[in-house]
C-alpha positions as CSV (number, residue, x, y, z in Angstrom):
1,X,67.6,118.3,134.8
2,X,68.1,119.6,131.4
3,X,69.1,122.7,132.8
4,X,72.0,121.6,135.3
5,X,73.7,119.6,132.5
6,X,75.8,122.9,131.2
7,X,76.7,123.6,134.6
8,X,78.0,120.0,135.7
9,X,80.2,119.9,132.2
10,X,81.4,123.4,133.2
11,X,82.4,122.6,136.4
12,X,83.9,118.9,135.1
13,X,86.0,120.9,132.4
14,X,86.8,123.8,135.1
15,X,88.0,121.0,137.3
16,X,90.1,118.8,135.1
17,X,92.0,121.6,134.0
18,X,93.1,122.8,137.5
19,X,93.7,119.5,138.8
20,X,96.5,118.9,135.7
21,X,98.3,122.7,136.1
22,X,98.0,122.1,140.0
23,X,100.0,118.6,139.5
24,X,102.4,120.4,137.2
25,X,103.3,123.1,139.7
26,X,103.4,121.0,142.4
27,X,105.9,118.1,140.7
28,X,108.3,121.3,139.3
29,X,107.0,120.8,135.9
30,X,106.8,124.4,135.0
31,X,109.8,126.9,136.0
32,X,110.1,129.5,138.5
33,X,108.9,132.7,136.4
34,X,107.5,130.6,133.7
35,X,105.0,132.7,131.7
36,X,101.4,131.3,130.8
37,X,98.5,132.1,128.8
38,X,94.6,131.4,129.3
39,X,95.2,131.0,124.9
40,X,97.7,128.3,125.3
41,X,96.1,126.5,128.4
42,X,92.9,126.5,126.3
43,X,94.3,125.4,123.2
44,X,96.5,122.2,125.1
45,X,93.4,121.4,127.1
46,X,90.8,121.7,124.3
47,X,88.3,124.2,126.0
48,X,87.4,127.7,126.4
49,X,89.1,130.9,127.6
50,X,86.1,130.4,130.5
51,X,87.7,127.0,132.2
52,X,91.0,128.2,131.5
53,X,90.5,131.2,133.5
54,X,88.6,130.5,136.3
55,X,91.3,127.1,136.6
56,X,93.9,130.1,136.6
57,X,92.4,132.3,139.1
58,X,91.3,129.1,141.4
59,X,95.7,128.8,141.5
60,X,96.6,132.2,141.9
61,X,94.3,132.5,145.1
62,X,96.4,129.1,146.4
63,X,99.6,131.3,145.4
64,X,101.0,128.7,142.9
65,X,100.4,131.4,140.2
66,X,100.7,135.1,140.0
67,X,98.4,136.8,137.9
68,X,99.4,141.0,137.3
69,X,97.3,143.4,137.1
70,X,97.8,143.6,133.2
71,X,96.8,139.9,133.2
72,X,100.0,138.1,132.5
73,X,99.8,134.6,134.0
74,X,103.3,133.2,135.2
75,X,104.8,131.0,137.8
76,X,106.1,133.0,140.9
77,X,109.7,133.4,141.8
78,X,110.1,133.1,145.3
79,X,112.4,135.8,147.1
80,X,114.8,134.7,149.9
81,X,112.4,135.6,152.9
82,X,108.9,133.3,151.1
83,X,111.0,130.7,150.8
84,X,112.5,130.7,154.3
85,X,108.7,131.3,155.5
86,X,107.5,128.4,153.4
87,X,110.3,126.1,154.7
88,X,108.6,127.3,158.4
89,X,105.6,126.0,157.4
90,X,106.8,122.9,156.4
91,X,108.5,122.5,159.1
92,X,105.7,123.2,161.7
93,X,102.9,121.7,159.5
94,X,104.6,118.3,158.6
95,X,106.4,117.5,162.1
96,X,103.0,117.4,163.0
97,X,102.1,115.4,160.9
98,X,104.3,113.0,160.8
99,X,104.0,112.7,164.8
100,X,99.8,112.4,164.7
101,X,100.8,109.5,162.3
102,X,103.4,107.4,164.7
103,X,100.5,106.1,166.6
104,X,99.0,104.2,163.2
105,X,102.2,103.7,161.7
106,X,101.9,99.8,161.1
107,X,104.7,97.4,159.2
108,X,102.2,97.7,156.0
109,X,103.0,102.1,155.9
110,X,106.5,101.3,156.9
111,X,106.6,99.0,154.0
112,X,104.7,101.2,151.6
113,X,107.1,104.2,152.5
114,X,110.1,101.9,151.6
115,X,108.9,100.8,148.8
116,X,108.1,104.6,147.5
117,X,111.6,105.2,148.6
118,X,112.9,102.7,146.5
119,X,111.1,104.8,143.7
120,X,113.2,107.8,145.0
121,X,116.5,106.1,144.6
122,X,115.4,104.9,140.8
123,X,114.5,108.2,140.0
124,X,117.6,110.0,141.1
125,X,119.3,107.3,139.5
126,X,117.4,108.6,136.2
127,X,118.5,112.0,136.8
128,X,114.1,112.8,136.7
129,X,113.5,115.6,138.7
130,X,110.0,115.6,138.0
131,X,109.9,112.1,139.0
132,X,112.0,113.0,141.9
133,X,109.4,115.7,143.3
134,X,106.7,113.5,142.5
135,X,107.8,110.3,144.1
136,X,109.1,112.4,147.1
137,X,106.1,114.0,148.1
138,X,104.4,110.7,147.6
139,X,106.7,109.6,150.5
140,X,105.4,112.2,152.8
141,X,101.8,112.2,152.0
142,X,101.5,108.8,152.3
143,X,102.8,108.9,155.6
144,X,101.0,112.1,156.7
145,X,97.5,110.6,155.6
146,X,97.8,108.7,158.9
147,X,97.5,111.3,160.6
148,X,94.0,111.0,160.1
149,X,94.2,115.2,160.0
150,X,93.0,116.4,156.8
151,X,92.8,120.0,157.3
152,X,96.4,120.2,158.3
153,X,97.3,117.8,155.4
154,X,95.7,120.6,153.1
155,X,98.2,123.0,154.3
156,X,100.7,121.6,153.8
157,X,99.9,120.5,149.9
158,X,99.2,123.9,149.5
159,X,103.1,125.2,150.7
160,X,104.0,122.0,148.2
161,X,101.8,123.9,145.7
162,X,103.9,127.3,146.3
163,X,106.8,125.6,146.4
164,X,106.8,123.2,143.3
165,X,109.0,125.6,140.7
166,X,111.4,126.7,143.1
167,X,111.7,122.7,144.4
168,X,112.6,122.0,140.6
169,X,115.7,124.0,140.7
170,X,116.5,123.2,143.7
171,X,117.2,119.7,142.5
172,X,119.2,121.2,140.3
173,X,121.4,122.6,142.8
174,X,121.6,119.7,144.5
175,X,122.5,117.5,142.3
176,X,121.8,114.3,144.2
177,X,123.2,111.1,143.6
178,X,121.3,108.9,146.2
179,X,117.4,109.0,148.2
180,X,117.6,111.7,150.9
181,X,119.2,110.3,153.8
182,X,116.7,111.6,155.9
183,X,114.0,109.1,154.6
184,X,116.0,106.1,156.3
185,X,115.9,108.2,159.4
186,X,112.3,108.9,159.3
187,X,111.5,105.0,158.5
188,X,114.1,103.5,161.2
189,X,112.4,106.5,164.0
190,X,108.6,104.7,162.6
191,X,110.1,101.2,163.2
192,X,111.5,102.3,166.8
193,X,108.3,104.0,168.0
194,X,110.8,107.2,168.7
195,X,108.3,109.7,168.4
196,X,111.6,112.8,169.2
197,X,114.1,111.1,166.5
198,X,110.8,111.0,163.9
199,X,110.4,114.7,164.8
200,X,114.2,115.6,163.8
201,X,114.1,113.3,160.8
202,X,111.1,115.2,159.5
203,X,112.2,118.8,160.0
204,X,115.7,118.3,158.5
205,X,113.7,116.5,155.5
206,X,112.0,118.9,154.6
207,X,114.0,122.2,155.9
208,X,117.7,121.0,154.8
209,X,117.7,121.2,150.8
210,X,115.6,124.8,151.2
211,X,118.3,126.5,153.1
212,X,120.2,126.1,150.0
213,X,118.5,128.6,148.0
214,X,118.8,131.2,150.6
215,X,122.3,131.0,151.1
């Protein structure tokens, strides 16, 4: 027992640290081309170059951080054609999704997704794009989790993962004033049972505000 404490601590610290750069990316925290070292994400997290590396290497392989081969550490700018490839994915992984969940989609998830929309509207209200991306994919992976399809769902949090920088200046670019209107479509096709209008509602969700970057 002695023996295995080092290693669970390791892992713990190893673990910690990933989990709070992963929710960074993912929420737009950090910018697109955003440099990082293992010396600063040691020194903010309190722990050795060790966690802060393997933490590092753990998001490079998920492709929310691109490592060089002279070992800079920075967030990746997308190019036209990976983001139009990502927005794919979306678009194939969460239609899905969204239609595996329609069968379990009780008035308790339609309620929960309104009331997560509500959180939307305050937080474009705020002008918080962090809280924007964060209450936003809350609204789809809320839904998604009935899907009951948890593979599938870890697809498409990885594409999220990618995506996170490049979503932050996209809300930029948008600019929004008020929740997406596709989130009222998605609900009101939930309510109706309308498994062809949820389909729609989905894919222009999450396709339409992409398109903007590669234009």
């Amino acid at each position: 027992m002695l023996t295995s404490r080092p290693a669970e601590s390791h892992t713990a610290t190893h673990d910690r640290v990933y989990r709070a750069l992963r929710s960074r990316i993912m929420h737009g925290e950090i910018a697109p081309g955003q440099a990082l070292t293992l010396r600063g994400i040691g020194k903010e997290f309190g722990v050795s170059m060790t966690p802060a590396r393997e933490a590092v290497r753990r998001l490079a392989a998920e492709g929310a951080l691109f490592l060089s081969t002279s070992g800079r550490v920075s967030t990746p700018e997308l190019t036209r054609d990976r983001i139009e490839e990502l927005a794919a994915l979306r678009a194939l992984l969460e239609v899905e999704l969204a239609s595996r969940a329609l069968p379990r989609a009780h008035m308790a998830l339609i309620d929960r997704l309104q009331s997560i929309n509500m959180a939307v509207a305050e937080m474009v209200t705020k002008r918080d794009a962090v809280g924007y991306i964060r209450a936003n994919l809350e609204f789809h992976r809320t839904l998604y989790l009935r899907a009951q399809a948890p593979a599938m769902l870890a697809m498409a949090e990885t594409v999220w993962l990618q995506l996170g920088p490049t979503m932050r200046a996209l809300y930029g670019r948008l600019r929004r004033t008020e929740p997406p209107h596709y989130h009222r479509l998605i609900i009101a096709a939930l309510k109706a049972g309308d498994e062809p209008g949820l389909r729609l509602a989905v894919r222009s969700d999450v396709t339409q505000g992409l398109r903007l970057l590669v234009t």
